[in-house]
N, C-alpha and C positions, 0 to 999 in steps of 0.2 A: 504493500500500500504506500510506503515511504511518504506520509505527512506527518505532522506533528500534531501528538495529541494535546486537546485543550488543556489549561493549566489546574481548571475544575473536576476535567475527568482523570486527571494523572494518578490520580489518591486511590479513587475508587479502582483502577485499573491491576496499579501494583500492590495492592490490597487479595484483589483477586487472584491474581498469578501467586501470592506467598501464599495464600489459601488452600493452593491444590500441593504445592508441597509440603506443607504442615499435617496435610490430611493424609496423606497419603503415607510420611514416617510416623506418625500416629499410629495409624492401621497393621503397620508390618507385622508386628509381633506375634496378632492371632490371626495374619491372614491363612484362609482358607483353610479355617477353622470351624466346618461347616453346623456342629451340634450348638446351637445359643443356650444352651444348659451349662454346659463345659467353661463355654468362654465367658458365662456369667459366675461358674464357682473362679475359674482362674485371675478373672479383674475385675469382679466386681459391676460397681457402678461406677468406677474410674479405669476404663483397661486401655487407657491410650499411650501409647509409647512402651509398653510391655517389650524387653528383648527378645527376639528370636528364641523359643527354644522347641525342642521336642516333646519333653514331656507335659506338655500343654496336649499334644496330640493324642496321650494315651486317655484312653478311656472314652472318646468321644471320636468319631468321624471328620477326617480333615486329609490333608496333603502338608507335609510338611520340604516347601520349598526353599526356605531359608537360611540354611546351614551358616554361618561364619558371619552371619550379617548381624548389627547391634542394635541398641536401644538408638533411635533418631533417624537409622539408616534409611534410603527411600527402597522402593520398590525395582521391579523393572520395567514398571510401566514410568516412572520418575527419571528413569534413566533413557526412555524415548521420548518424552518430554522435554529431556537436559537437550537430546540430538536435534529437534525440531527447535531449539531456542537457539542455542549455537548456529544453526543452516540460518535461522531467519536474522538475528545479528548481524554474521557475514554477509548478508545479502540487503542491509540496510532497510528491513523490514517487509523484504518481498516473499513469497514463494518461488522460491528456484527450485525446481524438482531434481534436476540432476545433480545440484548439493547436495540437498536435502539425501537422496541415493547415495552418495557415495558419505558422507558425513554415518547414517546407519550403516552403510556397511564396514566401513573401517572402525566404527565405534564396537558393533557386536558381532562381527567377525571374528577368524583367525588374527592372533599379535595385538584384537583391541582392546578398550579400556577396562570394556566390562566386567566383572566377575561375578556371575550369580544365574540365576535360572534367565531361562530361554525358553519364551514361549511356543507354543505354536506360530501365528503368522510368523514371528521375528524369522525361527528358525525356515520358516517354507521361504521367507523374501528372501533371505541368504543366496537360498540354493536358487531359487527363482534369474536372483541379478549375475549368478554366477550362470547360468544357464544362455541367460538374454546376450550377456556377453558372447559367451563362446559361441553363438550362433552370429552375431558380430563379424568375430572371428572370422568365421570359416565362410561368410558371405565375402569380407573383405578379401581374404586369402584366392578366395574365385577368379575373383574383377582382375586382378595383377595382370598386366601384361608381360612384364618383365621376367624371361627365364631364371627362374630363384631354385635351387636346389632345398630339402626337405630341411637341411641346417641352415642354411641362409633364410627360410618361412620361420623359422623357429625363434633364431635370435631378432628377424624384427620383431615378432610379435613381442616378444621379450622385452623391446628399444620402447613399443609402443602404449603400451597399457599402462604404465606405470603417469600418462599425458593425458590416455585417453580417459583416466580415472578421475583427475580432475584440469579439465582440461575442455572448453569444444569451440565448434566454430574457427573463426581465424584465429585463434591464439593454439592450432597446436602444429600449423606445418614447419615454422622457423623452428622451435624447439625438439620439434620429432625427427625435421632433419640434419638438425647439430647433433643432436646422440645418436642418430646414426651412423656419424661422419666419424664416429670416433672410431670404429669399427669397421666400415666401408667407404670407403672414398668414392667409390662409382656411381654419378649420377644414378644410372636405372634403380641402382637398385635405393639410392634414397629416395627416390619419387614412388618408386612401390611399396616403401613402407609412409609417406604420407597419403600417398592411397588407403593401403590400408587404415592408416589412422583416422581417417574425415570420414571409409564406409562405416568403419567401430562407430563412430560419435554420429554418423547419419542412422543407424541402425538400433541403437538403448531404447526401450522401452521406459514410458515413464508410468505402466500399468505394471509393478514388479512385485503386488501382493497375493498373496494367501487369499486363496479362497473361503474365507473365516468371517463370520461376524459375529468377534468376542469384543471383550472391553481393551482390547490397544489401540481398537477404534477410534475411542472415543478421550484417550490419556492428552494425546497431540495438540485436540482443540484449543485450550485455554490460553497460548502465546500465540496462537494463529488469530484466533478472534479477538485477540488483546492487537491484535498488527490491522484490520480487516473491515475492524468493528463499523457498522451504520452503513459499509457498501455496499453496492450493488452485484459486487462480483464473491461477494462472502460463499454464497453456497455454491460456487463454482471452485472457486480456490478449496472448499472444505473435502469437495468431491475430490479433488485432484491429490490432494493431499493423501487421501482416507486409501486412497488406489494403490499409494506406493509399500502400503502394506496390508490391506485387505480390497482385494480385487473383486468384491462382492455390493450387489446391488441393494440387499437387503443393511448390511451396515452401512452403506452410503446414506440411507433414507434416516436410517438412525444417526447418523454421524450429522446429519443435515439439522432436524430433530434438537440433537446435543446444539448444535452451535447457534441456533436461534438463541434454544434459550439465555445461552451467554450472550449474546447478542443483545438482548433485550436488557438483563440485567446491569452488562457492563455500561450501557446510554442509561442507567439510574432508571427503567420503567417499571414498577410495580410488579410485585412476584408473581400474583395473578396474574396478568395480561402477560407477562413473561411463559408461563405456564401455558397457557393457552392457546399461542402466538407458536411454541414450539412442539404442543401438541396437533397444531393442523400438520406440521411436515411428516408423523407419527406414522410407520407403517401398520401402528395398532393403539390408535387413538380409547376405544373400550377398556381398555385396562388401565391407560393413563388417566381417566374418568373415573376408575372405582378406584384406584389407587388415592385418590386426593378426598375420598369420600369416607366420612367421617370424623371424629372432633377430636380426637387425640393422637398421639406421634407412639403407633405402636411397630415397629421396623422388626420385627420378631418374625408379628403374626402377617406382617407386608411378604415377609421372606417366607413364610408358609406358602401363601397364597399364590405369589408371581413367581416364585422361586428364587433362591439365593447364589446360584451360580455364573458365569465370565459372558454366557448368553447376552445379548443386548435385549432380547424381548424379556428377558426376566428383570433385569438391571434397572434399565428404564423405569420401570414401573415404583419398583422401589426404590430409588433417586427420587421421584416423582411424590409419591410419598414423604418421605422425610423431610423434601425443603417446604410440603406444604404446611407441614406440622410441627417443624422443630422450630424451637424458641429464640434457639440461638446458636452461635458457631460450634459452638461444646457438645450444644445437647445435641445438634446433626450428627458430628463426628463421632459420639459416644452410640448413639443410634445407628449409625454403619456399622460398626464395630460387631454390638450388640447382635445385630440382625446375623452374621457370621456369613460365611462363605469370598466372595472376590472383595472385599472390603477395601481392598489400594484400588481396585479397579476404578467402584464405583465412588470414591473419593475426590477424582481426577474432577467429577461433574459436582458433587456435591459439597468440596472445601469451595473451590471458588466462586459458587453462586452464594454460597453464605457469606464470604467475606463480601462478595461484592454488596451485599445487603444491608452489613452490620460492621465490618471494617475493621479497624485492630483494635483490642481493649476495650475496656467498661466490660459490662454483665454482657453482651450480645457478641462481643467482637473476639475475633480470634486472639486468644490470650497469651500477652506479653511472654509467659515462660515458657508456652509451645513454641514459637519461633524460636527462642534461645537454643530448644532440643532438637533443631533439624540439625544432621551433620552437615558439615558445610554449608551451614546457612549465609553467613557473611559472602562468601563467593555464588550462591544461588540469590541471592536477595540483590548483592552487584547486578548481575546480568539483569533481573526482572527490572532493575532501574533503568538502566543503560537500555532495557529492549523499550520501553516504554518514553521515557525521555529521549529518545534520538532524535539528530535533529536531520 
């Protein structure tokens, strides 16, 4: 989007964006932690920021994904979130898709930063972008005019990928042809690997997702629609977005859905009409209807009903619930928790619509010493400034 936001909505914005990480290391500890019996003998009526551990999982029904990770830690849906903040920074608050692509895959690839579970989509785009490539590959490899032997095919590919990865357009045949040159001096053959290199970068897909529609969906949103907000091209970027790692029509609609509603809330509009606004995009508007029906904030018997599992038709529903009931940033995130199962999932939507509602401190607002307990909060709290204040 690259404008500047107003000096009125600034507050409200990186209010929101700290919201979904707070929420989200909050969650860790009992996530998917599916029995709400268990995770109310283990934390009570305060189970937020609980450490990782295992024996929380005995006796009750859960997955235990967390091994080595701590009290504050985020999730790995916070850690696709860190990827889409970083792409959108470097890109001075645009969506660049083939960033955005190569930024996750060097991030939760082989040699990257990550350490911790891998979910499905991540792991399906992996193999997906590695896939898109090597078909790259072997298209480019075709075209060649130049008689190249099976080792001279090999070591350009070799010259090339390492430009084609971040790299396209005119900025990669002077660079593709000086490391070639280090290597071969022969015209042909450096013009066959700039060939090759402009088919590679004519040929990426920017549809590199899993056939999935779980909550990593839906993690992404909140610094995209914090970049996006009030435009007209918001549910076009949120589709484009939601592709490079769930290639699915059904979480499009949901992901579309999701970002109204931040839409709505982050322009300061009433929870209600917020609600409502983003239950038209709804591929199951009936649920999000019963869901909000009723006079008190029961996230338990929400997770009976819709179900508490990474599904977005479950999710939703109970997202949907809880911001219409909960009182305040606490009792939301205390209410996810409660409710048990994807609980960082569904955090991603439900920390930053309550911040944006209720903002930091006092009885309402996300509480001073939550913030203190995200790890790395000072360098996550940097960037949420820095992505929000750009100029």
């Amino acid at each position: 989007m690259n404008r500047n936001t107003s000096a009125g909505m600034a507050p409200r914005l990186i209010n929101a964006l700290a919201g979904g990480w707070v929420a989200d290391a909050a969650s860790l500890g009992l996530h998917w932690l599916y029995d709400s019996q268990r995770i109310l003998e283990v934390g009570g009526q305060s189970p937020e920021f609980l450490p990782p551990k295992a024996d929380y999982f005995k006796g009750g029904f859960g997955y235990f994904a967390h091994e080595g990770k701590q009290s504050g830690d985020i999730s790995h849906y916070g850690a696709a979130t860190g990827v889409m903040t970083d792409s959108l920074l470097a890109s001075e608050g645009r969506l660049d898709i083939r960033d955005y692509q190569r930024r996750f895959r060097a991030f939760f690839g082989p040699g990257g930063q990550w350490q911790g579970y891998i979910d499905n989509p991540t792991r399906v785009t992996l193999d997906n972008l590695n896939t898109i490539e090597q078909k790259a590959i072997d298209q480019g490899l075709s075209g060649v005019s130049a008689e190249l032997t099976d080792k001279q095919k090999r070591i350009l590919v070799q010259k090339v990928l390492p430009y084609t990865r971040r790299l396209s357009g005119d900025q990669l045949a002077e660079p593709v042809r000086r490391a070639i040159s280090l290597t071969y001096q022969e015209s042909g053959i450096q013009e066959a690997g700039v060939h090759l290199a402009e088919t590679i970068d004519q040929h990426l897909l920017p549809e590199s997702g899993a056939d999935d529609m779980q909550l990593p969906v839906v993690s992404k949103l909140p610094p995209l629609v914090a970049c996006y907000w009030g435009s007209g091209r918001l549910l076009e970027i949120t589709e484009a977005a939601v592709r490079v790692t769930n290639h699915n029509d059904e979480a499009v609609a949901w992901a579309k859905c999701a970002a109204t509603l931040l839409d709505q809330l982050f322009q300061g509009k009433p929870l209600a009409a917020a609600l409502e606004s983003a239950k038209a995009r709804a591929p199951d508007q009936e649920n999000l209807d019963n869901a909000r029906s009723g006079s008190s904030l029961d996230a338990v018997k929400a997770g009976d009903t819709f179900g508490r599992t990474c599904y977005l038709h479950e999710a939703m529903p109970v997202i949907f619930h809880i911001l219409n009931h909960a009182d305040s940033y606490a009792d939301a995130v205390r209410a996810n928790i409660h409710c048990g199962g994807d609980s960082c999932g569904r955090a991603w939507i439900i920390g930053p619509a309550m911040a944006a509602l209720h903002g930091v401190g006092g009885e309402r607002g996300i509480p001073l010493s939550w913030l203190a307990r995200v790890t790395g909060a000072p360098d996550i709290l940097t960037d949420i400034e820095r992505l929000v204040n750009r100029q």
